[in-house]
Biotite code that builds the C-alpha atoms (Angstrom):
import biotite.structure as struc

atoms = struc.array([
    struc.Atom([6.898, -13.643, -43.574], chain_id="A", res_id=1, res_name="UNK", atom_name="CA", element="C"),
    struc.Atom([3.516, -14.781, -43.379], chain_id="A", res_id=2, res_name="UNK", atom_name="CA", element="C"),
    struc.Atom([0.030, -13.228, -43.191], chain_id="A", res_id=3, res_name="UNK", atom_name="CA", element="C"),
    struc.Atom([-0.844, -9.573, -42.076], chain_id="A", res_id=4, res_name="UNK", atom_name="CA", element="C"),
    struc.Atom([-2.805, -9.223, -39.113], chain_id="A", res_id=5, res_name="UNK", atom_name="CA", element="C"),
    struc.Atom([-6.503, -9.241, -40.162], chain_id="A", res_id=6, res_name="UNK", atom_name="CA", element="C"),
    struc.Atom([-8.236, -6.345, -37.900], chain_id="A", res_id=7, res_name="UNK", atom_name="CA", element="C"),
    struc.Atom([-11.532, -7.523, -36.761], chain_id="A", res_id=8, res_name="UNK", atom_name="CA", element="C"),
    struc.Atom([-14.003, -4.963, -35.860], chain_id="A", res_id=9, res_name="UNK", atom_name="CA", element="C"),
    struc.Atom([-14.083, -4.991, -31.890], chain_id="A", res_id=10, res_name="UNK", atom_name="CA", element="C"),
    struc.Atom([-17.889, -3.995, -31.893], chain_id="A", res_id=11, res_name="UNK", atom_name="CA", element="C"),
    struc.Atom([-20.915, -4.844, -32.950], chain_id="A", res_id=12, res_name="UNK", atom_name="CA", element="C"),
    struc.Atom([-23.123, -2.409, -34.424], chain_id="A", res_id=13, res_name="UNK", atom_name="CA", element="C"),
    struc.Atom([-27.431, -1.865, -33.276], chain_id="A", res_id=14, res_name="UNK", atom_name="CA", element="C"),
    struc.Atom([-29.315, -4.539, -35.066], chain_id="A", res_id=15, res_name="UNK", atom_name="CA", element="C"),
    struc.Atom([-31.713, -1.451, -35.991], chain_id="A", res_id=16, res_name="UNK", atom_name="CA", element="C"),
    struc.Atom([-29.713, 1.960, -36.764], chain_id="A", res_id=17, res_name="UNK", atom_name="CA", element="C"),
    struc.Atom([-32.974, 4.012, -37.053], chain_id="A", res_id=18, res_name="UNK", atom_name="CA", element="C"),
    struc.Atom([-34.624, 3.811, -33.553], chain_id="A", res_id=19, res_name="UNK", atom_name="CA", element="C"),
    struc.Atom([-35.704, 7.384, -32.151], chain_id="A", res_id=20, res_name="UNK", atom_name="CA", element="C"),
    struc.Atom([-34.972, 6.270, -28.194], chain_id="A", res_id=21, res_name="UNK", atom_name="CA", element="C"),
    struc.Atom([-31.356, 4.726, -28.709], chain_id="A", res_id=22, res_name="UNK", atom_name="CA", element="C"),
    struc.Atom([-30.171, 7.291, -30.843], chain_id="A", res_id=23, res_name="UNK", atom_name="CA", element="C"),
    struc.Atom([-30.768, 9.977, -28.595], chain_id="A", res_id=24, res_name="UNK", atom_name="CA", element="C"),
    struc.Atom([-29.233, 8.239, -25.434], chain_id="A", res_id=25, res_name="UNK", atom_name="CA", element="C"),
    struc.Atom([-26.274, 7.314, -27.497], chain_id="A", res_id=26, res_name="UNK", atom_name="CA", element="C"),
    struc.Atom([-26.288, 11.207, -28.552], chain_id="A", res_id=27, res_name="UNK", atom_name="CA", element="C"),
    struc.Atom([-25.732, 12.386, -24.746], chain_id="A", res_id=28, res_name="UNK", atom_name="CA", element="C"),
    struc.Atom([-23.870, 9.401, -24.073], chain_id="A", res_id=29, res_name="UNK", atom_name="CA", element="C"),
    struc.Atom([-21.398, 11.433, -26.749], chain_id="A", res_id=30, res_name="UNK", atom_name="CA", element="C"),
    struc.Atom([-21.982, 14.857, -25.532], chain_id="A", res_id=31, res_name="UNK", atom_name="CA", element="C"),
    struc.Atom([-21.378, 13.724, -22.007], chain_id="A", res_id=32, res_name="UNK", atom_name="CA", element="C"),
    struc.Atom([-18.347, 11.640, -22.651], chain_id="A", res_id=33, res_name="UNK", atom_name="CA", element="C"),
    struc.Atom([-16.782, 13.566, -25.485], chain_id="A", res_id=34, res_name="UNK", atom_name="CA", element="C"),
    struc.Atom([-16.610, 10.430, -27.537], chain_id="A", res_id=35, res_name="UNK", atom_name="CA", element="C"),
    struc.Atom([-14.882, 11.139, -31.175], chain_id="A", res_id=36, res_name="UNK", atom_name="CA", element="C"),
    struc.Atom([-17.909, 8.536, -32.720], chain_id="A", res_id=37, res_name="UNK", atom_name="CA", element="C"),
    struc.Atom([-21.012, 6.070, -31.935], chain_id="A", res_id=38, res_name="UNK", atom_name="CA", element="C"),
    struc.Atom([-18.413, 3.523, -32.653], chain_id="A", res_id=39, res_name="UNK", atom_name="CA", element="C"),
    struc.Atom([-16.522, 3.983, -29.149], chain_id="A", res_id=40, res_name="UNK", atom_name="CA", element="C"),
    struc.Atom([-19.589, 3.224, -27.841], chain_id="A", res_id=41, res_name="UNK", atom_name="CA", element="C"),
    struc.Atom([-20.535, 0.537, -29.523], chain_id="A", res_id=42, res_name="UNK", atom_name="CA", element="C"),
    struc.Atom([-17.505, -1.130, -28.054], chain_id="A", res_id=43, res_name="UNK", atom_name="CA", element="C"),
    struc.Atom([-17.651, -0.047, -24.397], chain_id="A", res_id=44, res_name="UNK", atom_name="CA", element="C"),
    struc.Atom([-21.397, -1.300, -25.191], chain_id="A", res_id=45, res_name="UNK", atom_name="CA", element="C"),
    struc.Atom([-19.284, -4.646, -26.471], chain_id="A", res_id=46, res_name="UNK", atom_name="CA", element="C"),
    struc.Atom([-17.544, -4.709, -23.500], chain_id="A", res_id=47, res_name="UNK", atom_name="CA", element="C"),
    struc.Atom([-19.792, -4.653, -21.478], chain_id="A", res_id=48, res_name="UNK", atom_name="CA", element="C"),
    struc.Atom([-22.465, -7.491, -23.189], chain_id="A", res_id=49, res_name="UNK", atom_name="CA", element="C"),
    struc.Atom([-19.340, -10.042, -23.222], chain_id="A", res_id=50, res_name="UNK", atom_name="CA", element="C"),
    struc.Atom([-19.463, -9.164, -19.470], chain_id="A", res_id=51, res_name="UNK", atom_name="CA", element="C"),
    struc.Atom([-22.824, -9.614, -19.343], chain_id="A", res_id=52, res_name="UNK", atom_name="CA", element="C"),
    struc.Atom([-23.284, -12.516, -21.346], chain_id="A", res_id=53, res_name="UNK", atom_name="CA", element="C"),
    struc.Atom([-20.464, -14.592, -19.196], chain_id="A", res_id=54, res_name="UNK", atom_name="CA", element="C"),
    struc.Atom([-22.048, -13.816, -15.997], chain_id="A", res_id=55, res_name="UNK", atom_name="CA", element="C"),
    struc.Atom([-25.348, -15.402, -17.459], chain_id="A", res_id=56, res_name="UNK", atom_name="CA", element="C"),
    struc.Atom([-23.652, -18.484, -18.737], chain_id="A", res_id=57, res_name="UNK", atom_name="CA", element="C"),
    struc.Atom([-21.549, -18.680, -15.653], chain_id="A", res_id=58, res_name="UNK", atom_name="CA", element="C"),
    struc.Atom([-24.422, -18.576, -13.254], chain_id="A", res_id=59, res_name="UNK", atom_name="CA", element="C"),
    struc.Atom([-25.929, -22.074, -14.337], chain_id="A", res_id=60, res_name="UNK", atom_name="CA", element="C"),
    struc.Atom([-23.127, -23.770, -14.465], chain_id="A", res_id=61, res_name="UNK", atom_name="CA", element="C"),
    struc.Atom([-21.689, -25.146, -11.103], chain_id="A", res_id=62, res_name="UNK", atom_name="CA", element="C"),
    struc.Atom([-18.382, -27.078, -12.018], chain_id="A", res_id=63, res_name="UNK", atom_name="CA", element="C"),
    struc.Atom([-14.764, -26.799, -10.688], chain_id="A", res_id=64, res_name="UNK", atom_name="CA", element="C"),
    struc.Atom([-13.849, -24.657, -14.195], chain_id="A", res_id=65, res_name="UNK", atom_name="CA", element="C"),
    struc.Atom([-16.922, -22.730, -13.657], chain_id="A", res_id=66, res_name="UNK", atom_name="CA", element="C"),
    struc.Atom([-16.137, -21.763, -10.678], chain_id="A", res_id=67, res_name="UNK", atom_name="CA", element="C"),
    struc.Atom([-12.800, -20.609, -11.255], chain_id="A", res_id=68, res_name="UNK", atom_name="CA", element="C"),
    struc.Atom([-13.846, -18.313, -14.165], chain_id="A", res_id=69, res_name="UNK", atom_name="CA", element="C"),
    struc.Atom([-16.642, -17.237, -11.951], chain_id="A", res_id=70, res_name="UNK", atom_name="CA", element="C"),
    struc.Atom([-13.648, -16.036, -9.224], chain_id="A", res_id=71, res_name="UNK", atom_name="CA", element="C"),
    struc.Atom([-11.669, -14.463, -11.962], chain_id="A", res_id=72, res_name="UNK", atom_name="CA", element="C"),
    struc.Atom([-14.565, -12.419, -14.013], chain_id="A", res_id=73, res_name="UNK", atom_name="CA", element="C"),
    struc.Atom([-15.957, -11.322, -10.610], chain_id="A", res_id=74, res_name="UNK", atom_name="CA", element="C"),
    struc.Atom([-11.985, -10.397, -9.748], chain_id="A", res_id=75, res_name="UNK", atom_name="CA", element="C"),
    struc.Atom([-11.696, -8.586, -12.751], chain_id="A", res_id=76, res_name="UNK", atom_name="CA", element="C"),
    struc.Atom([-15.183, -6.503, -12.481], chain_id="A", res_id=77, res_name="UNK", atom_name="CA", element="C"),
    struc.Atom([-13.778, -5.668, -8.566], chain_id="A", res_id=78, res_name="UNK", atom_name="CA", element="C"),
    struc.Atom([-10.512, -4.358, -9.586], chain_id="A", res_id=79, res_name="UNK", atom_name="CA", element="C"),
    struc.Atom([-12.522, -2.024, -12.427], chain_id="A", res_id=80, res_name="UNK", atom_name="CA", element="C"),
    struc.Atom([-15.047, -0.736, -9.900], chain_id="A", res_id=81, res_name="UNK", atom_name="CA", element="C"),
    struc.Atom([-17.884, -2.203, -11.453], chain_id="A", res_id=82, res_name="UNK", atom_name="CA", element="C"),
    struc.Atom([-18.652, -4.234, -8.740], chain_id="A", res_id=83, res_name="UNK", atom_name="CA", element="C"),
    struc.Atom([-18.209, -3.917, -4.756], chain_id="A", res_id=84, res_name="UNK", atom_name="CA", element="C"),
    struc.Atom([-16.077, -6.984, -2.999], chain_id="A", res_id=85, res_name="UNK", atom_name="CA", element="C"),
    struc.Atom([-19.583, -8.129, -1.078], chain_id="A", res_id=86, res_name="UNK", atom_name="CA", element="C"),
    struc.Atom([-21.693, -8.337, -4.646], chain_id="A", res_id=87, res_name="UNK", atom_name="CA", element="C"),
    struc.Atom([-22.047, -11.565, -5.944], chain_id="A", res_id=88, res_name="UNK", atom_name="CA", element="C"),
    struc.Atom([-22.409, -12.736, -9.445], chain_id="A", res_id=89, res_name="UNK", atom_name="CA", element="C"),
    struc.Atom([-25.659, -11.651, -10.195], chain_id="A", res_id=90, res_name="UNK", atom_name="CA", element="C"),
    struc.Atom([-25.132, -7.874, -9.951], chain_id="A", res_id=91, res_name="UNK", atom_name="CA", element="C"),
    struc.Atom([-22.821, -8.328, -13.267], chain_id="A", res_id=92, res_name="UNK", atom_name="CA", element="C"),
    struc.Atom([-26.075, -7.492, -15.109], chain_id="A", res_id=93, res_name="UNK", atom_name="CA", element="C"),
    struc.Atom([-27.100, -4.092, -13.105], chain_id="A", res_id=94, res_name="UNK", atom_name="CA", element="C"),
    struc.Atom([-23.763, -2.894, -14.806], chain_id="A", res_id=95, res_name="UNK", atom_name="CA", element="C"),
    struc.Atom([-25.168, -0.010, -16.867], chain_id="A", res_id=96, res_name="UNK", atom_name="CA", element="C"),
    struc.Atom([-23.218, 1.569, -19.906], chain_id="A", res_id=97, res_name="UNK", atom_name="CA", element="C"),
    struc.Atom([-22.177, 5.248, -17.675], chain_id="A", res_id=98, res_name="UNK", atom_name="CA", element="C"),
    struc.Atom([-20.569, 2.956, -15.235], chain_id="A", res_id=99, res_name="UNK", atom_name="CA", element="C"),
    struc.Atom([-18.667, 2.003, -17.981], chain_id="A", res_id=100, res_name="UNK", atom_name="CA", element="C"),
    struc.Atom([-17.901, 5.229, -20.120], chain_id="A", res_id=101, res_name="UNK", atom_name="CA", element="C"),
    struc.Atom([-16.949, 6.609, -16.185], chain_id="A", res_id=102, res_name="UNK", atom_name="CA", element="C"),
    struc.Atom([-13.873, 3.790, -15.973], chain_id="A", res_id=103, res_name="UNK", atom_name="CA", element="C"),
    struc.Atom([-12.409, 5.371, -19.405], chain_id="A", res_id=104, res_name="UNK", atom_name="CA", element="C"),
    struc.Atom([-9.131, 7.348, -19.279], chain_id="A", res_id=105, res_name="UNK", atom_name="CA", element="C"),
    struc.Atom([-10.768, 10.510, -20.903], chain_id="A", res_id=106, res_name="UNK", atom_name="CA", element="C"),
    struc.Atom([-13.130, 10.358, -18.236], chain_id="A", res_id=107, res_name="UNK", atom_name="CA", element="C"),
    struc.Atom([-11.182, 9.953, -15.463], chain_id="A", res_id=108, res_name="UNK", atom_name="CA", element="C"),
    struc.Atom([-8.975, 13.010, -16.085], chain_id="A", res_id=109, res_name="UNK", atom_name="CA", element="C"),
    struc.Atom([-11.556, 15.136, -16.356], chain_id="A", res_id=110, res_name="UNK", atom_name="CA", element="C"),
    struc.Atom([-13.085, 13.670, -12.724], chain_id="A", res_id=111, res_name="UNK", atom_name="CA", element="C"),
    struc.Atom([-9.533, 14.031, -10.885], chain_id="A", res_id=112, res_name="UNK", atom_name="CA", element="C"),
    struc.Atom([-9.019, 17.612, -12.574], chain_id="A", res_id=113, res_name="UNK", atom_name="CA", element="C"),
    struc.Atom([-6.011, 17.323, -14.700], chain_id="A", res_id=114, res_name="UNK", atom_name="CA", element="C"),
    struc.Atom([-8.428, 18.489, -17.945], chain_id="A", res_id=115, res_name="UNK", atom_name="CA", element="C"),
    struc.Atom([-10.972, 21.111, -18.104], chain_id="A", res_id=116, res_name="UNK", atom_name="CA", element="C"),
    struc.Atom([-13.572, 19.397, -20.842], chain_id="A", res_id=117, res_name="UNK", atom_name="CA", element="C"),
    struc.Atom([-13.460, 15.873, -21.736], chain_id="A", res_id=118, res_name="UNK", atom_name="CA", element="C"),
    struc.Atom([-12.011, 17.004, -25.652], chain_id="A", res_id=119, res_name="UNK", atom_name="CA", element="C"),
    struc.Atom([-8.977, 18.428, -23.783], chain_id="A", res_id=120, res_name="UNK", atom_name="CA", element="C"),
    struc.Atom([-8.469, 15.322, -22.169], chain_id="A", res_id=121, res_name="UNK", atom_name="CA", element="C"),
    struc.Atom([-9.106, 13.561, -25.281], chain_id="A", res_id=122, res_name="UNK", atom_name="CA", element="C"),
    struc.Atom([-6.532, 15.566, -26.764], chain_id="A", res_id=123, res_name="UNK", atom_name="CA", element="C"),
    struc.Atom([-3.591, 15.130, -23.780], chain_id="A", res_id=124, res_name="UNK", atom_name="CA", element="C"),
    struc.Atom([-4.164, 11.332, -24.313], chain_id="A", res_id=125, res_name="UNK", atom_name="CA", element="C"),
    struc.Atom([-3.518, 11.521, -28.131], chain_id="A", res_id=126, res_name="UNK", atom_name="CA", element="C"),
    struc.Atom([-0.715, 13.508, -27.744], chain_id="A", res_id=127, res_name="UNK", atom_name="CA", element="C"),
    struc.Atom([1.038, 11.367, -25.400], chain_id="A", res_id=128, res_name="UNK", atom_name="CA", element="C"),
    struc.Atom([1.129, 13.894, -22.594], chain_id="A", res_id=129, res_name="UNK", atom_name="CA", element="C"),
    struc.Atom([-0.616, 11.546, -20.060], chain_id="A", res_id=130, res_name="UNK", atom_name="CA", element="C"),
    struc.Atom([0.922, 8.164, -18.500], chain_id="A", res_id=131, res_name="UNK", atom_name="CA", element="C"),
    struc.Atom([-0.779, 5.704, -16.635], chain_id="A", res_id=132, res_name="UNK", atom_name="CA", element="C"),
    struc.Atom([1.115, 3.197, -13.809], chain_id="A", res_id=133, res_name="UNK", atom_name="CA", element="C"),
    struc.Atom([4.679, 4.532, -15.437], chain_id="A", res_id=134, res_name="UNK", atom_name="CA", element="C"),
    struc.Atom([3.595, 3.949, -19.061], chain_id="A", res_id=135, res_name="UNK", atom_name="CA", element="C"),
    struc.Atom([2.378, 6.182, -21.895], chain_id="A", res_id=136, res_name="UNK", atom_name="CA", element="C"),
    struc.Atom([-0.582, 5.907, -22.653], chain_id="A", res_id=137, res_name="UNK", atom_name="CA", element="C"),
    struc.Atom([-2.506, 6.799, -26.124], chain_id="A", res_id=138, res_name="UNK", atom_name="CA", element="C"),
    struc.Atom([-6.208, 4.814, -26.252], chain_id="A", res_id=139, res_name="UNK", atom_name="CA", element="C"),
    struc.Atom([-8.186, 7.219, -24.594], chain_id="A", res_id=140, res_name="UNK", atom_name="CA", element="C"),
    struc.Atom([-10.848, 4.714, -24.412], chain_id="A", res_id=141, res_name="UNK", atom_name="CA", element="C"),
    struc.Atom([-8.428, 2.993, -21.936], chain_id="A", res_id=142, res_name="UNK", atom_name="CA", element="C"),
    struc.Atom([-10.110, 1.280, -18.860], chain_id="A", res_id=143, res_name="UNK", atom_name="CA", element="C"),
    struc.Atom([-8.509, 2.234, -15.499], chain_id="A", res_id=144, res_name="UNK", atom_name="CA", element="C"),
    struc.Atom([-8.475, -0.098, -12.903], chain_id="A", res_id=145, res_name="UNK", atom_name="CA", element="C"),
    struc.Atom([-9.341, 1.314, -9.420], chain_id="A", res_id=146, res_name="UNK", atom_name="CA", element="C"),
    struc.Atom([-6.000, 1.155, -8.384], chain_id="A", res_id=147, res_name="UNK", atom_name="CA", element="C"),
    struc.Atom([-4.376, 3.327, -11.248], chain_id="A", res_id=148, res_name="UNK", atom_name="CA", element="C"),
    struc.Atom([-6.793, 6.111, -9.891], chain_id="A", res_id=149, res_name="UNK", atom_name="CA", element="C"),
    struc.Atom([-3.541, 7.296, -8.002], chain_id="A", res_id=150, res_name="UNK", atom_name="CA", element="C"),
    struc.Atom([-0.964, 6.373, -10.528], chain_id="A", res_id=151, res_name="UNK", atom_name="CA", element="C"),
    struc.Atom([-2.396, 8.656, -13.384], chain_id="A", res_id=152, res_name="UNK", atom_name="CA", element="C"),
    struc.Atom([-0.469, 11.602, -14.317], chain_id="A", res_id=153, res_name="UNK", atom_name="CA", element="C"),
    struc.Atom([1.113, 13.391, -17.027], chain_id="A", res_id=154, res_name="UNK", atom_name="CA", element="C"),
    struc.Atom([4.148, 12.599, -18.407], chain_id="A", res_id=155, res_name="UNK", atom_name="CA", element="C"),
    struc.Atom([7.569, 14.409, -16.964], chain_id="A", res_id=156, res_name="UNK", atom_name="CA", element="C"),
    struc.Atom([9.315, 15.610, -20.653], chain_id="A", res_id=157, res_name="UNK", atom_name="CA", element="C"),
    struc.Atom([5.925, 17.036, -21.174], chain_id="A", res_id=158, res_name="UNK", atom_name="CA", element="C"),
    struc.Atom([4.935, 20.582, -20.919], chain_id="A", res_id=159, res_name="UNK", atom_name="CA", element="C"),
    struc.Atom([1.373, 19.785, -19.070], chain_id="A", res_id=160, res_name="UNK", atom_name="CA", element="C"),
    struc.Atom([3.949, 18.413, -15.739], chain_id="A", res_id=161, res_name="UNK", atom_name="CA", element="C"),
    struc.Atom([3.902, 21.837, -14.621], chain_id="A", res_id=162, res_name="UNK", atom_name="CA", element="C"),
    struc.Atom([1.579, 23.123, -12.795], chain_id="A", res_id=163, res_name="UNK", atom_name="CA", element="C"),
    struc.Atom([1.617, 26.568, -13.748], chain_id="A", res_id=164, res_name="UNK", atom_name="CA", element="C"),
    struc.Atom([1.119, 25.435, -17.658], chain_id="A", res_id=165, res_name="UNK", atom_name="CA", element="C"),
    struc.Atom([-2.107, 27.645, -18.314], chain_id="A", res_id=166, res_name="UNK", atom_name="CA", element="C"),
    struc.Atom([-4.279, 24.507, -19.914], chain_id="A", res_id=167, res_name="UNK", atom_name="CA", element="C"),
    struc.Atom([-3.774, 22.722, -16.565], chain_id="A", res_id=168, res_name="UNK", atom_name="CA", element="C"),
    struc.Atom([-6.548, 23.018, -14.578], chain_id="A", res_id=169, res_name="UNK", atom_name="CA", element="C"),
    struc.Atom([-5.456, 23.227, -11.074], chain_id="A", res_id=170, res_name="UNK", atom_name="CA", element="C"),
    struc.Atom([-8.159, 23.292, -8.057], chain_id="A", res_id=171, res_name="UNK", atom_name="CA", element="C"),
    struc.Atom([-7.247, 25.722, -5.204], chain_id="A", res_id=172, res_name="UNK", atom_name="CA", element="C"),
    struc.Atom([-6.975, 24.093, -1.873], chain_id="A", res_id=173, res_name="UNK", atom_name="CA", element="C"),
    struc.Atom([-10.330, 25.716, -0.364], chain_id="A", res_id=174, res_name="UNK", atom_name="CA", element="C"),
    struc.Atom([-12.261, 24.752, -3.309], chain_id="A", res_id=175, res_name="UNK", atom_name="CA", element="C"),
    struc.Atom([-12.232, 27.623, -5.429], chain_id="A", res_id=176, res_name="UNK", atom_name="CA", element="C"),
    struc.Atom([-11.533, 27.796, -8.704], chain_id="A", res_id=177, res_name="UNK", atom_name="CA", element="C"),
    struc.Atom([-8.022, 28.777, -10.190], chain_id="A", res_id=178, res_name="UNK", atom_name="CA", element="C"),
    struc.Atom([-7.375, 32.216, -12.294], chain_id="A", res_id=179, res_name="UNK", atom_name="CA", element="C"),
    struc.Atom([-7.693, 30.155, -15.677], chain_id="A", res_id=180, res_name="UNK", atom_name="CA", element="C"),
    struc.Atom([-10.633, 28.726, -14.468], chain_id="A", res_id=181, res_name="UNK", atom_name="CA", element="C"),
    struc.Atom([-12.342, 30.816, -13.415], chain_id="A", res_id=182, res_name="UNK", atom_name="CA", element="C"),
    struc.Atom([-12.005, 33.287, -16.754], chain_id="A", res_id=183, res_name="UNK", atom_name="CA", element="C"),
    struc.Atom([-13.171, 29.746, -18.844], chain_id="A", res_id=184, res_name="UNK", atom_name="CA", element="C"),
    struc.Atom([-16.353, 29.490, -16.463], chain_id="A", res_id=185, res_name="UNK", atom_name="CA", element="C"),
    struc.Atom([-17.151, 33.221, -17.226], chain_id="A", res_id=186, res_name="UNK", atom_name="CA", element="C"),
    struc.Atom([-16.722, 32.797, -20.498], chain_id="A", res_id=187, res_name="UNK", atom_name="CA", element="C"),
    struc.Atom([-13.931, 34.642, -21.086], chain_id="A", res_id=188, res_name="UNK", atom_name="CA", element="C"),
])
């Protein structure tokens, strides 16, 4: 049958764990985000250093080849949002780490209103309530391309669809809060 799959770790950990400045960034970076660990992170942090790191080696190089992988990583960073159509190849490394975290499914509920709190989101993800472009999906470190921004919603056998389920949070049309929300802002 042959040999399992051998999982390779898809991040790379700090060089040094114990410094004062990083630990507290990645600490609101968590809060903020409503990662589950440092290790989601770490590989958005991954991510974004192979990015990074391509752009660099791309940059001196001035071949046919090069210039083809230069169209299709700048193509790529475009259709994220990372970068705007008239950037060029040298903004790849002004990509920060919250432009990033902000292209993650958990993130973008929570910014188009379909979750309260980034855990609830977290939690509709898991549970397979939320599909993106027609499919399920369950990574809610999942990076949405700019034009899935429309085509995220939650999943019609599921019980969030409706919009009178009381964990939706709805927005009223003149910018007020709904009932629900407005008892969680109060504290209710």
């Amino acid at each position: 049958m042959g040999d399992p799959k051998k999982h390779r770790k898809k991040y790379s950990a700090p060089r040094h764990p114990w410094k004062k400045e990083r630990i507290e960034e990645e600490r609101e970076l968590v809060r903020q985000y409503g990662t589950k660990n440092k290790h989601e992170l770490w590989k958005m942090n991954s991510k974004l250093k192979k990015f990074k790191e391509q752009a660099k080696l791309l940059i001196t190089q001035s071949t046919a080849q090069a210039a083809k992988e230069k169209k299709q990583l700048f193509d790529k960073l475009c259709a994220y949002g990372f970068l705007d159509a008239d950037a060029d190849l040298g903004d790849v490394l002004t990509i920060s780490m919250k432009d990033v975290m902000e292209r993650r499914l958990q993130t973008r509920l929570v910014r188009l209103a379909l979750a309260r709190t980034v855990k609830q989101a977290r939690q509709f993800i898991t549970h397979c309530h939320v599909k993106v472009a027609g499919k399920v999906i369950t990574s809610p470190s999942y990076l949405v391309k700019v034009t899935e921004d429309t085509q995220i919603s939650f999943v019609e056998s599921s019980a969030l669809f409706s919009t009178e389920h009381p964990e939706r949070a709805v927005v009223a049309i003149k910018g007020e809060p709904a009932k629900g929300a407005r008892k969680a802002e109060a504290g209710e």
